[in-house]
C-alpha positions as CSV (number, residue, x, y, z in Angstrom):
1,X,81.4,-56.0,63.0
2,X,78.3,-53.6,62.6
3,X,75.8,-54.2,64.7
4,X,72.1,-52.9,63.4
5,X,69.6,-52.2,65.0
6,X,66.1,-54.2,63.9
7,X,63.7,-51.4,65.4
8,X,65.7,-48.7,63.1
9,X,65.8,-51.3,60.3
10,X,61.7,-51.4,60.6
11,X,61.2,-47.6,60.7
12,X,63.2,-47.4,57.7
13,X,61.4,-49.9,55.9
14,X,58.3,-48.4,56.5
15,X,59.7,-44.8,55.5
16,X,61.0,-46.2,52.2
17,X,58.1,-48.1,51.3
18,X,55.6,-44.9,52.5
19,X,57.9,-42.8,50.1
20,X,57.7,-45.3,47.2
21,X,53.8,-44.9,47.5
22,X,53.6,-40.9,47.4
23,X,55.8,-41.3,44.6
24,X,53.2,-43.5,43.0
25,X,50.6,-41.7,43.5
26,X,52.0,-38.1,42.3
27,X,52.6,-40.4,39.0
28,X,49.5,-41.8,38.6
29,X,48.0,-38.7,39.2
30,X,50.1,-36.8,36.8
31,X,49.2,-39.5,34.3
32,X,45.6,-39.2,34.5
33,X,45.5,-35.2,34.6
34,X,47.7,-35.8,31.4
35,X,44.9,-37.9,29.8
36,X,42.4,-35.4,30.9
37,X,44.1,-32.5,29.2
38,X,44.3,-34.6,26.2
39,X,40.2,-35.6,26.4
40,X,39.5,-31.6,26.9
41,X,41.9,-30.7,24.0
42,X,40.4,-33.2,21.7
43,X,36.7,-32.2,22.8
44,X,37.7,-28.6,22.1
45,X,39.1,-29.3,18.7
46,X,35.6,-31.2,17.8
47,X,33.4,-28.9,19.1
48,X,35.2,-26.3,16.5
49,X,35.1,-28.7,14.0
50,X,31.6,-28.8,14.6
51,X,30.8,-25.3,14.6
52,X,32.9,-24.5,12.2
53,X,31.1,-26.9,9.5
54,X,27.9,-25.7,10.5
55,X,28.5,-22.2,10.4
56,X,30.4,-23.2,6.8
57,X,27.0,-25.0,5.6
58,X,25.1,-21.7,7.3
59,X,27.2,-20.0,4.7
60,X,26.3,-21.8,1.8
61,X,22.9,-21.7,1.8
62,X,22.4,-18.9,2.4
63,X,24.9,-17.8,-0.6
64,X,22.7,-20.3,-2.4
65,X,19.7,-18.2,-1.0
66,X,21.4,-15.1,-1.9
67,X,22.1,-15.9,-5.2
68,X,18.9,-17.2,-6.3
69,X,17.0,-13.8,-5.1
70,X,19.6,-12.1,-7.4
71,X,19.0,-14.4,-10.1
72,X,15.1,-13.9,-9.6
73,X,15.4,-10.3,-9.8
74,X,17.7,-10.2,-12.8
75,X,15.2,-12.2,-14.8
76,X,11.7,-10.4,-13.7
77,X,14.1,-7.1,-14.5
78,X,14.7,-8.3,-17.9
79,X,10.9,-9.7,-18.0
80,X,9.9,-6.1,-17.1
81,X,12.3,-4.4,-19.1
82,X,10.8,-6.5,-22.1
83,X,7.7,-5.2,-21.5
84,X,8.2,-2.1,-21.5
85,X,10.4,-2.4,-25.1
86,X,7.3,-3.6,-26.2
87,X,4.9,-0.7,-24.8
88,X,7.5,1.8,-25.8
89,X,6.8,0.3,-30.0
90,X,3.2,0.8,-29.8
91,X,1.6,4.0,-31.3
92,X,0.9,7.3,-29.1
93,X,-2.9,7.1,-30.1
94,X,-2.8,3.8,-28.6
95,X,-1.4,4.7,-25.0
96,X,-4.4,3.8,-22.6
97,X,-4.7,7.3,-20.5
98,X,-7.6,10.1,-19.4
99,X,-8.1,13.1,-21.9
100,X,-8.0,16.1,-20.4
101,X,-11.1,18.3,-20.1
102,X,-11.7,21.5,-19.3
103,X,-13.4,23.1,-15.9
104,X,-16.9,23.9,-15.9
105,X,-19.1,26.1,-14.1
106,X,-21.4,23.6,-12.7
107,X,-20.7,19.8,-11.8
108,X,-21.0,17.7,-14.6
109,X,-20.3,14.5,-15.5
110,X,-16.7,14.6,-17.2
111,X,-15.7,14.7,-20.8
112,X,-13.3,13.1,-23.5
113,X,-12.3,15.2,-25.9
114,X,-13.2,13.8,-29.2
115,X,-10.2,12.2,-31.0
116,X,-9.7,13.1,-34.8
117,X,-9.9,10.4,-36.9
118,X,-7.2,9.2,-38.1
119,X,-5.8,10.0,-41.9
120,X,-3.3,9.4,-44.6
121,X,-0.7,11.4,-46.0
122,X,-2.7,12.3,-48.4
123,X,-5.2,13.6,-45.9
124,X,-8.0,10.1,-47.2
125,X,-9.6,9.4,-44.0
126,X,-8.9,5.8,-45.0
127,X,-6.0,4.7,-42.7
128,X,-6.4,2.3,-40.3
129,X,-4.7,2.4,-36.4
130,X,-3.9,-1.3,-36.0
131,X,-3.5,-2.4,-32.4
132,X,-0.5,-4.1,-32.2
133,X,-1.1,-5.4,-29.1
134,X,-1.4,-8.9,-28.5
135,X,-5.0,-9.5,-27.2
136,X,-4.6,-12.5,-25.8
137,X,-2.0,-11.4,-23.7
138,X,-2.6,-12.3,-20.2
139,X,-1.2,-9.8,-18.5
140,X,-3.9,-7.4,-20.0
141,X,-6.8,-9.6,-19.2
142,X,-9.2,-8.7,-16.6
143,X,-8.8,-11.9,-14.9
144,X,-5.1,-11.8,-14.7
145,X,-5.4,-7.7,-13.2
146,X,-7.9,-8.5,-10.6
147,X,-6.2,-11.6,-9.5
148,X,-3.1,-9.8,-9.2
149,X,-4.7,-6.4,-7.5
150,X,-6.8,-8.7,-5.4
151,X,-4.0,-9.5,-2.3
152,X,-2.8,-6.0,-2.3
153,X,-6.1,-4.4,-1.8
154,X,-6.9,-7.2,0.9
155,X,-3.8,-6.5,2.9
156,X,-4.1,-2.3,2.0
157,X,-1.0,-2.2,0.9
158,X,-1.8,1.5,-0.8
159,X,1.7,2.3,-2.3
160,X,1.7,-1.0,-4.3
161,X,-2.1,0.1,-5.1
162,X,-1.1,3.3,-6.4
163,X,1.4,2.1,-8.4
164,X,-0.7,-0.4,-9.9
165,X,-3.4,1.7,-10.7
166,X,-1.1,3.8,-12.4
167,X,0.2,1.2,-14.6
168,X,-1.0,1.2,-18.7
169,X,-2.9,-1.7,-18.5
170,X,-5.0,-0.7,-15.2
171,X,-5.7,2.2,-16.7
172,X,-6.6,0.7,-20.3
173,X,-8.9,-1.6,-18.1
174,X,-10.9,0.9,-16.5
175,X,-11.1,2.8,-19.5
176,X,-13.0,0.4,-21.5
177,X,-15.8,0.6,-18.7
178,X,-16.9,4.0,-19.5
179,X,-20.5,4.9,-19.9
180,X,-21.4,0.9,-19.2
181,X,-22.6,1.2,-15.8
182,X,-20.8,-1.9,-16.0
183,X,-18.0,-3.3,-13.3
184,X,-15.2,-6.1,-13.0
185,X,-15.2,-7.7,-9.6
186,X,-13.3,-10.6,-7.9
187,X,-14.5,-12.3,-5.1
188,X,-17.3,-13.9,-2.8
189,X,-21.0,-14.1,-4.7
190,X,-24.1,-15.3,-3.4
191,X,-26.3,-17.9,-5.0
192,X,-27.3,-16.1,-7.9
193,X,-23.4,-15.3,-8.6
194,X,-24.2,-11.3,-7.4
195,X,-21.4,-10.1,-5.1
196,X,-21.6,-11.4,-1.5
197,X,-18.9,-11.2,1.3
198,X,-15.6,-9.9,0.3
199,X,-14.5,-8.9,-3.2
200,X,-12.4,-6.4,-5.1
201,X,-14.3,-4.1,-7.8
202,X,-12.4,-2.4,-11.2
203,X,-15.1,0.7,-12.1
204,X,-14.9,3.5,-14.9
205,X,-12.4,6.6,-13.9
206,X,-10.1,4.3,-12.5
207,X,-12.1,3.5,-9.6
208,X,-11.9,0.6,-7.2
209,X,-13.9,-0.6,-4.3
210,X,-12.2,-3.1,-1.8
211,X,-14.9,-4.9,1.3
212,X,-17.5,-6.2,2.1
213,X,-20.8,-6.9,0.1
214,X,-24.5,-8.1,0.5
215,X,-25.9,-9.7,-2.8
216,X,-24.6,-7.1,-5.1
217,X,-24.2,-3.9,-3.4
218,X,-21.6,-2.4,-1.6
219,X,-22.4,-3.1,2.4
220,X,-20.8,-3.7,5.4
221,X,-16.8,-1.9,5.6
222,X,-15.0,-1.1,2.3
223,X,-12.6,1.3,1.3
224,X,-13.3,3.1,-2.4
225,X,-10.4,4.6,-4.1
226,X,-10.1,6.8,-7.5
227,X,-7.2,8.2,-9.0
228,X,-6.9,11.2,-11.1
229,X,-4.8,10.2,-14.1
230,X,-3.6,13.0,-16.4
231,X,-6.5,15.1,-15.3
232,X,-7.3,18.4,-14.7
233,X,-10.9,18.8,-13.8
234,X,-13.3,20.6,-10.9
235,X,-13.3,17.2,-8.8
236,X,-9.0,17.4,-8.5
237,X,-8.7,20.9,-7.6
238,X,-7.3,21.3,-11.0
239,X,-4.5,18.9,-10.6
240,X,-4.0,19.4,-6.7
241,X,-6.0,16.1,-5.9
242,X,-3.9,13.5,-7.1
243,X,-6.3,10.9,-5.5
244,X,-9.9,10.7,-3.4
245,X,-11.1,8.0,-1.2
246,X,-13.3,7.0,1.8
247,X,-12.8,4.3,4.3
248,X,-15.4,2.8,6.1
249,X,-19.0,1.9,6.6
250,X,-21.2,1.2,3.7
251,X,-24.9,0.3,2.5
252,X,-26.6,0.5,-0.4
253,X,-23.5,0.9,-2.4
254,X,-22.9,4.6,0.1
255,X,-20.9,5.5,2.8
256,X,-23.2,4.7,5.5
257,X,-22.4,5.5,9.4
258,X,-19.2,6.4,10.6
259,X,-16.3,7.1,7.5
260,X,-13.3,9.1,6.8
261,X,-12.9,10.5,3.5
262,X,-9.3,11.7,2.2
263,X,-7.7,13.5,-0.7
264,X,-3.5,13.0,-1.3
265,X,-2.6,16.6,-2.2
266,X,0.1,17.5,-4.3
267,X,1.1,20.6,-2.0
268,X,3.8,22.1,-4.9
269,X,0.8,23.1,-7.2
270,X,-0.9,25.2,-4.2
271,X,0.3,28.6,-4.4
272,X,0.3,31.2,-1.6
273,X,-2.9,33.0,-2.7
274,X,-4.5,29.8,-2.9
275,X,-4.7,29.4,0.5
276,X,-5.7,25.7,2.2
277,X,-7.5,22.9,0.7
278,X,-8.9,20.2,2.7
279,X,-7.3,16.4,2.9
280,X,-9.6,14.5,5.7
281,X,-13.1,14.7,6.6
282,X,-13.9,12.4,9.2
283,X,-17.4,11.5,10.9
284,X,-20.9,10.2,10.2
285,X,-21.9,10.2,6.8
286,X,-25.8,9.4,5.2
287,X,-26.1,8.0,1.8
288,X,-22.7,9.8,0.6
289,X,-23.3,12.8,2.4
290,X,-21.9,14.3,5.7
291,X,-24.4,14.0,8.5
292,X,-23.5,15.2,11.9
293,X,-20.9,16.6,13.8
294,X,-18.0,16.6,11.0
295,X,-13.9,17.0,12.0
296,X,-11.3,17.9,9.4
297,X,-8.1,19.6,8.2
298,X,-6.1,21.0,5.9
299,X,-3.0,21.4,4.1
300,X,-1.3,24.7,2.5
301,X,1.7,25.0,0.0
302,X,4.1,24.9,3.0
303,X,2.4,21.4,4.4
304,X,0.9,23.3,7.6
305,X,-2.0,21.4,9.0
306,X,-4.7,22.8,10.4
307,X,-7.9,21.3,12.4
308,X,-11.6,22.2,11.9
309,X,-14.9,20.9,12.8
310,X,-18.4,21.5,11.5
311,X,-22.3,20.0,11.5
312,X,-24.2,19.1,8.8
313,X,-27.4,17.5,8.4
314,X,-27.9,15.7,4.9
315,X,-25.5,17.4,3.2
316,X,-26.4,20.7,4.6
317,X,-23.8,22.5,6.9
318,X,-24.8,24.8,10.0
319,X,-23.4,28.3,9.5
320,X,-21.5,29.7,11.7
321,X,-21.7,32.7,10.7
322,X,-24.2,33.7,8.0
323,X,-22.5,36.2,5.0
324,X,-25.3,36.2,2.6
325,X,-25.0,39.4,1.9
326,X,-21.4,38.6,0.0
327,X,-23.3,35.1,-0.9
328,X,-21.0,33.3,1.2
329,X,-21.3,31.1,4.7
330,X,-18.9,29.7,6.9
331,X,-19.4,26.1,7.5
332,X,-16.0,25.2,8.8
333,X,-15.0,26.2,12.1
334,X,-11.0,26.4,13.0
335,X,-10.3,24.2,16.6
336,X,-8.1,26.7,18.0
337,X,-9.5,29.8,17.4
338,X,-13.2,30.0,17.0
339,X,-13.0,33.5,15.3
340,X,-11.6,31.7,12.2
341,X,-13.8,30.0,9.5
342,X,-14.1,28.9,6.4
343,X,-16.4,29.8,4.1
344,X,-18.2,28.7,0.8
345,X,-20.4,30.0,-2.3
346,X,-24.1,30.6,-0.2
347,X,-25.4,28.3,-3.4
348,X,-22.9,25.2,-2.8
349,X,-24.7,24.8,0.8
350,X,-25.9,22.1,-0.2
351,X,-25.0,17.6,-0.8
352,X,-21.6,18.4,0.7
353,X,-19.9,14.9,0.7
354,X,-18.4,12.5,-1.5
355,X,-20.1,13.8,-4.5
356,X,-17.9,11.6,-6.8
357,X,-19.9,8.6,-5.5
358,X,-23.6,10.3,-6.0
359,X,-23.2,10.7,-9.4
């Protein structure tokens, strides 16, 4: 007979009961770290769902953006390329540019070249040029330029304005305003519809004025361009200047008050003899003309710059040194050496500014 022992009996119990619960709770928790790894796993997988759909609809538009610049450009490139079929069919007497004309020995206003009429085979001055340009096409309207210069000059964006002031129809449209005294303008007007505020200006020459106004004149700050198209002439250095303007203050239709005038140089036509020819003049102007103390530099064939500074009084420059007897005077002085000048014709002492804009 086995006798027990109900102490040992107890302890056991307890020690087989304690066991049973560890072992219950190493399974539950084994169960519920199960489920968690299966929550993170399917969070993960969404989330790169998720970011993988946006990132695929990210894609697509802008494919969808991509394409539809490329489609944009292809057409305006055939639009353009239209136009310019069309230019190329029109006759050479018709192309819209500046004659040539010749230097003079004094400044005076510029000159066409008179263009032969036109004749027959059988040399009967009877043919007739026919314009086979549409004229009711927009694009050549003065409306249509001046709205589509206007944002340009507004936000001085001068490459695009020197490309569109180079363009046939710019040109044509400045041409036909020769010897009018007559302007196109876009813009703020006053009561009596004269320019007031802020307005864009097409004049003869290929000319433009961008700024401010007061009841028909030129007044406040404004920027006045001109390009030299196919000329040669005394005011472009012969072909050097490929453009003039000034930038700044303005009244009664003149630079007025503090300015700065600039030239852009083509420095491949300057040749080593030729020495430098000035770019910027900056400083006070009076009615066009330099008044005060004047700064400015300029440019040889090898794109050198150099600094100089000078006074003038209404057009008329203190000498710094006086060579009358060679009928010359030195009006510019250069910054770093004081010794250095440049010097002028004796008889051209005299409306030294923007002489372009007195005329």
């Amino acid at each position: 007979m086995k006798l027990t022992d109900p102490d040992n009996d107890k302890k056991w119990e307890a020690h087989e009961e304690e066991t049973e619960n560890i072992l219950q709770k190493a399974v539950t928790t084994k169960v519920l770290l199960g489920v968690i790894a299966v929550l993170l796993i399917f969070i993960l997988v969404l989330l790169t769902i998720v970011v993988s759909s946006r990132q695929n609809r990210q894609e697509e538009a802008e494919s969808d953006l991509q394409q539809s610049i490329t489609d944009y450009a292809k057409k305006q490139q055939e639009m353009e390329e239209q136009v310019l079929t069309e230019e190329e069919k029109k006759p050479a007497a018709d192309q819209p540019v500046m004659e040539e004309t010749k230097e003079e020995e004094e400044e005076e206003p510029e000159e066409e070249e008179e263009s032969e009429e036109p004749v027959s085979a059988d040399n009967d001055k009877t043919a007739i040029v026919v314009d086979i340009e549409d004229e009711n096409d927009e694009a050549y309207t003065k409306e249509f330029i001046l709205k589509e210069a206007y944002p340009y000059f507004a936000d001085n964006k001068q490459d695009a304005i020197w490309d569109l002031a180079h363009l046939k129809r710019y040109v044509k449209l400045s041409k036909g305003l020769e010897d009018t005294g007559d302007y196109y303008y876009k813009g703020d007007v006053d009561s009596e519809g004269k320019p007031h505020g802020t307005g864009l200006a097409i004049y003869e020459k290929n000319s433009y004025y961008f700024g401010e106004w007061s009841h028909g004149e030129r007044h406040g700050k404004g920027t006045w361009f001109r390009f030299y198209i196919n000329q040669k002439n005394k005011n472009n250095a012969m072909g050097v200047y490929m453009s003039h303007s000034y930038s700044g203050n303005w009244a009664h239709n003149l630079p007025n008050g503090d300015g700065a005038e600039h030239y852009d140089v083509d420095i491949s036509k300057l040749a080593p003899t030729r020495g430098r020819i000035i770019q910027n003049v900056v400083g006070p102007f009076k009615d066009g003309l330099y008044n005060g103390e004047m700064y400015a530099n300029t440019v040889d064939y090898v794109g050198n710059i150099q600094e100089w500074d000078g006074i003038a009084e209404n057009g008329v420059f203190t000498l710094w040194r006086d060579m009358s007897a060679i009928g010359e005077c030195s009006v510019w002085r250069y910054m770093d050496d004081h010794s250095v000048c440049l010097d002028i014709d004796k008889s051209e002492n005299k409306n030294q500014g923007i002489r372009e804009l007195l005329k």
